[in-house]
N, C-alpha and C positions, 0 to 999 in steps of 0.2 A: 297253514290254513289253506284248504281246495279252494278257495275264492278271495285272496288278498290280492287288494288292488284292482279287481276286474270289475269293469265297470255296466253298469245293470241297470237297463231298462223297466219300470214296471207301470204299464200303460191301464189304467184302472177305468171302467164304465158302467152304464147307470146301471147296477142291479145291485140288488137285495145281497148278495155273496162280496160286495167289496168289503164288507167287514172283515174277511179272512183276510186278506193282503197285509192287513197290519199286521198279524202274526210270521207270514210269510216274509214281509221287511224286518224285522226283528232277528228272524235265523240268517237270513242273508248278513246282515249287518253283524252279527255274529261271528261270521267266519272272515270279517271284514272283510267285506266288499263295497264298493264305492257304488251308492245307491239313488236313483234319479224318480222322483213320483208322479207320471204324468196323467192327469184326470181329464176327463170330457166335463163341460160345465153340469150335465146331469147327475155324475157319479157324486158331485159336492153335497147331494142330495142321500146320500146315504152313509158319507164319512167326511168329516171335513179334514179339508189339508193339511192343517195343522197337525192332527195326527203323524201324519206323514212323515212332517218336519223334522216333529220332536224325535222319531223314530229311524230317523236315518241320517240326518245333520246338515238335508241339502233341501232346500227350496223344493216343493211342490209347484207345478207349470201346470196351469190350467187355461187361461190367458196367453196367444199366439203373437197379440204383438204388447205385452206385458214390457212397460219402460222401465220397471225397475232393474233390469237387465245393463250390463255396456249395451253399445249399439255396437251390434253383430247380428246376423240371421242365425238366430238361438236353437232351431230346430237341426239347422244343419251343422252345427257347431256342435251341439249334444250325438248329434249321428254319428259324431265322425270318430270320436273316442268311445264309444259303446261297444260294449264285447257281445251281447245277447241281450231283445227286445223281447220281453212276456205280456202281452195283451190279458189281464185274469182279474178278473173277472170279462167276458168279451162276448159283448149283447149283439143279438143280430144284426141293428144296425150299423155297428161297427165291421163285422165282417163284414155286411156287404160292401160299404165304404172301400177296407183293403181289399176286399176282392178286384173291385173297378175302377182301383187308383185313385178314389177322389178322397180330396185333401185338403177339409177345410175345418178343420181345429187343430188344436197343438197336437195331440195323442195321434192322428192320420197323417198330420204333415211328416210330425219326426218321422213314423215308423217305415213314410214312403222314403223319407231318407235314408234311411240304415241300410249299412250292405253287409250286417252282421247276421245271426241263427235269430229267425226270428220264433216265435210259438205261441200259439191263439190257444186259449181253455176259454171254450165256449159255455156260457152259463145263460138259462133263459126256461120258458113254460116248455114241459115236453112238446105241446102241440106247432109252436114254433119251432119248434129245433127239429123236429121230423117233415116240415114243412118240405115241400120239393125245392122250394130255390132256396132255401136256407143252406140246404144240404148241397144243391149247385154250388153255391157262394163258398161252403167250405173245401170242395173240390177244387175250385178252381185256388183258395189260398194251398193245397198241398200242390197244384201243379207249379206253381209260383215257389216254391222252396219252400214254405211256412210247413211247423210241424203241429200238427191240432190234437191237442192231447181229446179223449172222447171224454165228455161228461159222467157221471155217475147217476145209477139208477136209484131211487129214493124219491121221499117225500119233501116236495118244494114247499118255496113260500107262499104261493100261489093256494095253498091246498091241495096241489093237483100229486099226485105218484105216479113219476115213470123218467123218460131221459130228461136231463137237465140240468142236472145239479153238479155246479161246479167242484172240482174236485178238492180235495183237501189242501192245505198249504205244505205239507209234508212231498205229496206226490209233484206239488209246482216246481217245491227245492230242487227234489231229483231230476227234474226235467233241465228244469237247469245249468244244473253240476253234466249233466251227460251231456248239454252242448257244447259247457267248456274245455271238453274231457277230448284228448286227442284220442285219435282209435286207432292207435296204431297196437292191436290184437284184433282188427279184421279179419275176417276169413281164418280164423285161430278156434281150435274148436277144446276149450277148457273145461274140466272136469276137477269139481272142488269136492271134497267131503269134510263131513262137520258134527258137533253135536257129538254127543255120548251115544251108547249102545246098551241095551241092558239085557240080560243075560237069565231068563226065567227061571224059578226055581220050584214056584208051585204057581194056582191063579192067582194069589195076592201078592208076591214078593219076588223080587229079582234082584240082580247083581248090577251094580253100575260105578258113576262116576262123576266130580263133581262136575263134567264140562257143559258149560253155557252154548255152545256153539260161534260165541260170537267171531272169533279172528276167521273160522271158516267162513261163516255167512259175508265178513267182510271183504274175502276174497272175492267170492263171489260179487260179490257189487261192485268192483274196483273194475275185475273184468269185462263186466258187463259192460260199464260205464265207455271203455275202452274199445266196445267193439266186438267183443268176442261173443260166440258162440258157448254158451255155458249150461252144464249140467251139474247139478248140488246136487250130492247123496247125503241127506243129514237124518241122523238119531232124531229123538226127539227130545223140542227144545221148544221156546216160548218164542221164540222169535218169527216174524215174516219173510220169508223167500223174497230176496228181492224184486221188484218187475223185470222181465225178461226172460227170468233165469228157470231154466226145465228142473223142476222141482225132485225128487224120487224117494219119497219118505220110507224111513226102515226102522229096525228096532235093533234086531241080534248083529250080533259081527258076521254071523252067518248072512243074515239078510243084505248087508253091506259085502260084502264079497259076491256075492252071488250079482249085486247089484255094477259093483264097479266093475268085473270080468264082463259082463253083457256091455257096459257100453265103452269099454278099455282100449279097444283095437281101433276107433276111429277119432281118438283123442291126441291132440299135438301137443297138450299140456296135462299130466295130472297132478293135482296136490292132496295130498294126504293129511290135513288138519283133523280129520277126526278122533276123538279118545276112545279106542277102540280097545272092546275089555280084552285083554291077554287069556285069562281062565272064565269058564262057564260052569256050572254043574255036570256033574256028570250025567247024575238021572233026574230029571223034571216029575213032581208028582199031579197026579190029576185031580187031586184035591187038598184044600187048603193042611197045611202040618200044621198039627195040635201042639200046642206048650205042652211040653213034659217036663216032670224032675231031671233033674241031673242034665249033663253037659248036651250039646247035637254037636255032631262033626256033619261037615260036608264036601263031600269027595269032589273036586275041580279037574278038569279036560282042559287040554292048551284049545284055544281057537285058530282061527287059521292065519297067520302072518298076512297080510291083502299088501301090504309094500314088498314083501320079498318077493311074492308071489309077481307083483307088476316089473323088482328088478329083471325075473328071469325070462318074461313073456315077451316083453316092450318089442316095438316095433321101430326098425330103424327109422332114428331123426326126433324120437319121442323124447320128452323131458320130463323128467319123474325127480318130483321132491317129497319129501317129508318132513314132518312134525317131530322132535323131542324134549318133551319135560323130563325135566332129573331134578332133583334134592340132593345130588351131590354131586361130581366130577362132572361136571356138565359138560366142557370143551370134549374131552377123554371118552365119554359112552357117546356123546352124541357123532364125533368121527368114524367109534368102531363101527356104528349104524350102518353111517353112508358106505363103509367102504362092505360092510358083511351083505347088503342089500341093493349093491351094483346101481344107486340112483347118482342123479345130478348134484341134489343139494338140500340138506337137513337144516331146520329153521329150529335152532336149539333157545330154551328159555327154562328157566329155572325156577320153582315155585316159592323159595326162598326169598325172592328178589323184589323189594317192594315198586310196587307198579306192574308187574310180571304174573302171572297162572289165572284162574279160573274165575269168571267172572267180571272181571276189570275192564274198563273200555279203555283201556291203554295195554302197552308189553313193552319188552325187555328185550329184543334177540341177536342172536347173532346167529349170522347166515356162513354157513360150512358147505364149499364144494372140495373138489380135487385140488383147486388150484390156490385155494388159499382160505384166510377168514375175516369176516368181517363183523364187525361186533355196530348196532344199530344206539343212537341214546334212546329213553324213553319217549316213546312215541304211543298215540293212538291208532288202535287197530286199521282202522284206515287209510292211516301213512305206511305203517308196517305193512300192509297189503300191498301197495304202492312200490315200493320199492325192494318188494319181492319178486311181481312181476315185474319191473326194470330188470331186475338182475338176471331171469328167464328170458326175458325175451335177447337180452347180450347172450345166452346160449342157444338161443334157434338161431341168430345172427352170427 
């Protein structure tokens, strides 16, 4: 679990948007994490604590000198095991409070405590939040360390349309997970590809393959998460590019070669997760083929290998892996890979394998370098991300 045992501030105030939090408590506690709910007396006003409770296992703090407590200075007591403070919903008056140090409820006192990552997601009327000293107040929480996620544009509670609206619970997670996320792939500039490729044959129909994109896309986040500098070449797939991550959407295997060769040469990391068709049609018609009696053949062209192509080009210090699926000798074709295509390390999994191939938010793998092999248990793509780049970065190191 990315957040067992970490322990989690979530500083809640008076607007209309604390409703989301309880959803946000819910995925946190989920990946169990040890979860603290601190409210301004206004915010009760729009969710009461109980919620809270039920929802995360630990007392709601809204009340600064609350006797139900041991007698200890509770604010500093919680400060002091807290791994990362999220203020979200976080009304202007709250900001300016952390702005100026001043600390007179529970949710201001703890947060002046904390010497952990802290993060404001400012939620309010656009006309407030574009306000000059709104905007002061939030400058001065980023010179102070604080990270301020920007609000999203849409229609408030207010009636009003434009900035303010707090952002989703999903983008809170993420904000999160990347504080607890060491980054040790700074200044590391990673190149992931993803997703299927398809392969035109007339304007309605093409050549493809079942892949989801997901273990790419997860790569990608892992990285991100960690610091890195990342560029996703992905097929097309249903999924969203994570934040951060320089997008470069393509179709054919041609488009993705064409794509990973432009930006190859200034890469310290590449991954090759993509399921990139091997044969295309030979000739493309310009309009749609008619059903006829009898059999159609249709004549296939190899595509252009893009991993052999990066063994022979790389640039000294580069690290180059790749993907293989097999339906059968899996350990045996996936070696002869690495060693025919001169890369680092082939992340081999087998479609056989229940929990393993297309579509599954978990895999199966076992990672093959030069030096040896290691076989992974069933993991979600997530972790498998994970300690793939462990295993890369022990070969930049």
């Amino acid at each position: 679990m990315l957040l067992k045992d970490k322990h989690i501030i979530l500083g809640v105030t008076g607007s209309i948007a604390a409703y989301k939090i309880a959803s946000l408590a819910s995925m946190l506690k989920k990946q169990q994490a040890d979860i603290t709910v601190v409210m301004t007396k206004n915010a009760t006003n729009f969710i009461n604590p109980i919620t809270f409770e039920s929802l995360t296992g630990n007392k709601c703090l809204v009340d600064t000198f609350d006797r139900n407590f041991e007698f200890q200075v509770e604010h500093v007591s919680l400060a002091k095991r807290t791994d990362v403070f999220l203020v979200a919903p976080a009304s202007a008056n709250v900001i300016a409070k952390a702005a100026h140090g001043i600390a007179d409820d529970m949710l201001t006192t703890t947060l002046l405590a904390c010497q952990c990552p802290k993060i404001v997601a400012p939620a309010m009327n656009t006309r407030m939040y574009q306000n000059p000293v709104v905007q002061d107040n939030i400058g001065l929480l980023k010179k102070y360390g604080m990270e301020v996620i920007s609000p999203g544009n849409g229609y408030l509670a207010c009636g009003d349309t434009g900035e303010g609206k707090m952002p989703e619970p999903e983008v809170l997670y993420e904000a999160i997970v990347r504080a607890l996320t060491t980054k040790d792939l700074t200044g590391k500039k990673v190149l992931v590809t993803a997703g299927p490729t398809q392969e035109k044959l007339d304007p309605v129909r093409y050549i493809s393959n079942h892949s989801t994109g997901k273990m790419g896309y997860a790569i990608a986040l892992a990285a991100v998460r960690r610091g890195a500098d990342v560029t996703l070449v992905s097929g097309k797939t249903n999924l969203q590019a994570p934040a951060g991550v320089r997008l470069v959407p393509v179709i054919s295997a041609a488009d993705m070669a064409e794509a990973v060769k432009t930006a190859a040469t200034e890469q310290d990391i590449i991954i090759k997760a993509a399921a990139v068709a091997d044969y295309r049609p030979a000739q493309t018609a310009d309009e749609k083929m008619k059903k006829k009696d009898g059999e159609l053949s249709i004549a296939l062209e190899r595509t252009e290998d893009i991993l052999a192509w990066l063994g022979a080009h790389r640039r000294e210090g580069q690290i180059l892996c790749g993907f293989s699926m097999e339906t059968e000798h899996l350990l045996e074709n996936s070696r002869a890979k690495l060693e025919k295509k001169k890369i680092d390390m082939i992340v081999a999994n087998s479609l056989r394998q229940e929990g393993a191939g297309f579509g599954a938010d978990t895999n199966v793998v076992t990672l093959l370098t030069k030096e040896g092999t290691e076989e992974l248990p069933l993991l979600s793509k997530e972790e498998v991300a994970d300690r793939l780049l462990d295993r890369l970065l022990e070969a930049i190191s």
